[in-house]
Backbone as JSON, one array per atom type, in Angstrom:
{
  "sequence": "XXXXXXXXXXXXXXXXXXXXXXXXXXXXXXXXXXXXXXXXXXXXXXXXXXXXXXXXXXXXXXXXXXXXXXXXXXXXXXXXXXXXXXXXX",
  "N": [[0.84, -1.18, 0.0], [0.73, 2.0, -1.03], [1.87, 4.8, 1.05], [2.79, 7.2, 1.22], [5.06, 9.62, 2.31], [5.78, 7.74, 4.82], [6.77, 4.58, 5.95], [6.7, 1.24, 5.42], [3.98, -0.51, 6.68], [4.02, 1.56, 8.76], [1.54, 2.75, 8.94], [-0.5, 0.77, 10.32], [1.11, -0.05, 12.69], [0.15, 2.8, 13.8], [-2.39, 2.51, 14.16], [-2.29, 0.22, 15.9], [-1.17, 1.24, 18.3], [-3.13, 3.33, 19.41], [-5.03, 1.65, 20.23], [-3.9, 0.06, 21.71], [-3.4, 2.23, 23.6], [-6.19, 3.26, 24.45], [-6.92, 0.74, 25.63], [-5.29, 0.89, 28.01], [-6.17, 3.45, 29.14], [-8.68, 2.28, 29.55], [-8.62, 0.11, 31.2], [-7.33, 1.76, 33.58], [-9.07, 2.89, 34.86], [-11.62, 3.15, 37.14], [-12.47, -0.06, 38.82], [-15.75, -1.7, 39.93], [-15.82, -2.56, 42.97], [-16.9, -4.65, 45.86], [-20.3, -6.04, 47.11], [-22.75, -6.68, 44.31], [-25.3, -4.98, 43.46], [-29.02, -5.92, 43.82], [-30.58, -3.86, 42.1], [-30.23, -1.18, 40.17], [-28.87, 2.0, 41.56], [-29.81, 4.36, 40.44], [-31.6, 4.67, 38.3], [-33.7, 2.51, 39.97], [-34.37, 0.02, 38.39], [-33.99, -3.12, 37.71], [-31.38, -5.1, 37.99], [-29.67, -7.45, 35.94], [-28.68, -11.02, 36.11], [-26.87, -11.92, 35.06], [-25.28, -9.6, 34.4], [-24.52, -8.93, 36.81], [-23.24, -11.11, 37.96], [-20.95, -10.94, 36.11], [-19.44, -8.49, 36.26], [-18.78, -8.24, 39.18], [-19.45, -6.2, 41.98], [-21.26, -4.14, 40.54], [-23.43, -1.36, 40.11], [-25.0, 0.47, 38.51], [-27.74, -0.37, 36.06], [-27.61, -1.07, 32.56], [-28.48, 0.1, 31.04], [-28.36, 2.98, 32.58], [-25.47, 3.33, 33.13], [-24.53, 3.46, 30.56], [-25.55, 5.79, 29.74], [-24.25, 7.06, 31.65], [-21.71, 6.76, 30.39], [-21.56, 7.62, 28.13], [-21.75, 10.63, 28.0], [-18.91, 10.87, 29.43], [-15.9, 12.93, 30.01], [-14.5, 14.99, 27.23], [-11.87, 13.93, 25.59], [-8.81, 14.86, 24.54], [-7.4, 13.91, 21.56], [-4.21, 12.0, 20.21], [-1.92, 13.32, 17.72], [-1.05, 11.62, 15.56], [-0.03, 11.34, 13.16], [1.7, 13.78, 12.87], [1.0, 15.68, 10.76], [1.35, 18.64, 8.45], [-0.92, 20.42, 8.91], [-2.75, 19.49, 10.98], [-0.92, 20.73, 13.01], [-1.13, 23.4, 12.76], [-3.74, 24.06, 14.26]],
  "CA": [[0.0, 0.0, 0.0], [1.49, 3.7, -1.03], [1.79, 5.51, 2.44], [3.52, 8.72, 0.58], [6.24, 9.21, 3.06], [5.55, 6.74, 5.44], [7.24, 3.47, 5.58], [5.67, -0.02, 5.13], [3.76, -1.11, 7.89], [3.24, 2.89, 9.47], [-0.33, 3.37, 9.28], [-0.85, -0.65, 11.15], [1.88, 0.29, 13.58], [-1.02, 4.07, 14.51], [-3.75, 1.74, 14.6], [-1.85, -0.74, 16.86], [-0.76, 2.49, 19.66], [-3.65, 3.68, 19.18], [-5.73, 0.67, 20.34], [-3.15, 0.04, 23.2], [-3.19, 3.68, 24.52], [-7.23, 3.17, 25.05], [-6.98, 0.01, 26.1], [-4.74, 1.29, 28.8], [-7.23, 3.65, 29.49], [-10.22, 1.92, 29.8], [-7.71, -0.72, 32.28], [-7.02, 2.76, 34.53], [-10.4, 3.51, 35.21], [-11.87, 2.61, 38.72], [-13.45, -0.74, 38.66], [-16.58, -1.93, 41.01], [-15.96, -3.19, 44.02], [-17.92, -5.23, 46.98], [-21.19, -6.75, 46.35], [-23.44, -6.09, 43.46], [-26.82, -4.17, 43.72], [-29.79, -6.02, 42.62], [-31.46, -2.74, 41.75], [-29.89, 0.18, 39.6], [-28.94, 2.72, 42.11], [-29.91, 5.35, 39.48], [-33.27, 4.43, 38.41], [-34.11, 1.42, 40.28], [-34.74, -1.09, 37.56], [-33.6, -4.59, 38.01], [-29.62, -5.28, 37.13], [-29.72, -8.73, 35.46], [-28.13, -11.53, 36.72], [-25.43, -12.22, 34.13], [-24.37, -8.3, 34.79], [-23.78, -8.98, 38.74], [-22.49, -12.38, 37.91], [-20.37, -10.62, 34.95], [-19.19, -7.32, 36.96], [-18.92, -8.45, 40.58], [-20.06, -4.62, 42.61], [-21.86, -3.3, 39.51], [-24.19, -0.49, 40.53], [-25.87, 0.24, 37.46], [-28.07, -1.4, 34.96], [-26.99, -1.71, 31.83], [-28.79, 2.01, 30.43], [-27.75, 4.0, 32.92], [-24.26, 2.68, 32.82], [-24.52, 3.51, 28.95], [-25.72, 6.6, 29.47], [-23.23, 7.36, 32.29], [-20.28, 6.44, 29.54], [-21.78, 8.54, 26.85], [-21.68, 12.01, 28.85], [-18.11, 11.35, 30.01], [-15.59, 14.34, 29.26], [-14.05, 14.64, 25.97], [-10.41, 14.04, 25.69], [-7.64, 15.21, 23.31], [-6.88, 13.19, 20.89], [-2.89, 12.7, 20.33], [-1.49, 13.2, 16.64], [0.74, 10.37, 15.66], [0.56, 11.59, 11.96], [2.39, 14.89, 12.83], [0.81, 16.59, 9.28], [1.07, 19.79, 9.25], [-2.16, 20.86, 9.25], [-2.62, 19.49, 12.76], [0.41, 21.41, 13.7], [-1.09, 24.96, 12.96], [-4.49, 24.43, 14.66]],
  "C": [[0.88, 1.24, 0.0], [1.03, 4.07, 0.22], [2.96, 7.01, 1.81], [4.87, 8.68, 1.12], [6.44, 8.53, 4.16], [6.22, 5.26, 5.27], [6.52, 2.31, 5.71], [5.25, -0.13, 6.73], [3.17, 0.28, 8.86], [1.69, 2.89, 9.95], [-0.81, 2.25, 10.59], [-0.24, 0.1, 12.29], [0.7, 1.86, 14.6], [-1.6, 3.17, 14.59], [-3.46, 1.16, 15.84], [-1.72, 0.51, 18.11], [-2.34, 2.64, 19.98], [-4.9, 3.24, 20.08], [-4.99, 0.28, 21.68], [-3.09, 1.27, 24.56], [-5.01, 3.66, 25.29], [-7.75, 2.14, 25.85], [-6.07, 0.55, 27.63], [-5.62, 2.12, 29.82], [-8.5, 3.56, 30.38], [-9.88, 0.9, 31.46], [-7.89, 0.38, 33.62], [-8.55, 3.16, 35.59], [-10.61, 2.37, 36.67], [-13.03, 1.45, 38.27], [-14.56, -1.02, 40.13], [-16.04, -2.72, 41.65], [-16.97, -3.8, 44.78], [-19.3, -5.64, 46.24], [-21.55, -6.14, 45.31], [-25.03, -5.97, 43.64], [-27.71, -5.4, 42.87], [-30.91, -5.04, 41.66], [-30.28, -1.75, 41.23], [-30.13, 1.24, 40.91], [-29.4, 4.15, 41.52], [-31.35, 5.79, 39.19], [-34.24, 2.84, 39.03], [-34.29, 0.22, 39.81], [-33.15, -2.15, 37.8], [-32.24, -4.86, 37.32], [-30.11, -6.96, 36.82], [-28.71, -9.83, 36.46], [-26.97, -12.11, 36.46], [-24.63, -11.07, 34.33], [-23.91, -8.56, 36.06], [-22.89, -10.11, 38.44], [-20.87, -11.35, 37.13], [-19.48, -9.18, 35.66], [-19.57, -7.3, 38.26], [-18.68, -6.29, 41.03], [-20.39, -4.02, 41.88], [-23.41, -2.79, 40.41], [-25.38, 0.07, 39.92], [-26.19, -0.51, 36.5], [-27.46, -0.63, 33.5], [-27.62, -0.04, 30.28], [-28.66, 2.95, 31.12], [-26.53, 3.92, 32.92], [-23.67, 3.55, 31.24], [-24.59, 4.54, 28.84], [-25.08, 7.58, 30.04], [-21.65, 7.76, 31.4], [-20.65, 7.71, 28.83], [-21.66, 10.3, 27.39], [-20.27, 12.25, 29.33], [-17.24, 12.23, 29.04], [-14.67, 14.16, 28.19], [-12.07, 14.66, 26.67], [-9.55, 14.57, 24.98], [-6.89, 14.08, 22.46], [-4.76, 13.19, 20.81], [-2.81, 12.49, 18.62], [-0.53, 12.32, 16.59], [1.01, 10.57, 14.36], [1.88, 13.08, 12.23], [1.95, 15.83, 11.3], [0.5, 18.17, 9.81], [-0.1, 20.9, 9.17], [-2.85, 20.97, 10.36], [-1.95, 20.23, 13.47], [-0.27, 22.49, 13.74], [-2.37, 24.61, 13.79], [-4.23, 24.29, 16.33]]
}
């Protein structure tokens, strides 16, 4: 595959970081502890029993959870192309 000035393998090699740096991430984050609720502390509805089983001290069900994720705060992406278009903004 032409990669202009890029050498073979480049673009795989961003994907691969890329995919490790969020995975890292997602690892960092505070997991649940101690038992698990059988009620959504949020809106009350019923946590399943494959989620408690599946996420020992899970707190929420499985749409507030979702809807918890979706609201969190944006981040900064990092440039790994360096183009310089990225550079001036």
């Amino acid at each position: 595959m032409a990669g202009g000035w890029s050498r073979d393998g480049a673009v795989s090699e961003q994907i691969e970081a890329s995919i490790e740096d969020e995975l890292k991430r997602m690892k960092a984050r505070p997991q649940p502890v101690g038992d698990s609720l059988t009620e959504c502390a949020e809106c009350g509805e019923e946590i399943a029993q494959a989620r408690r089983e599946a996420l020992p001290g899970v707190k929420l069900c499985v749409d507030c959870a979702a809807e918890r994720d979706g609201r969190s705060a944006a981040r900064g992406g990092i440039n790994r192309r360096g183009s310089k278009d990225s550079q001036l903004k």
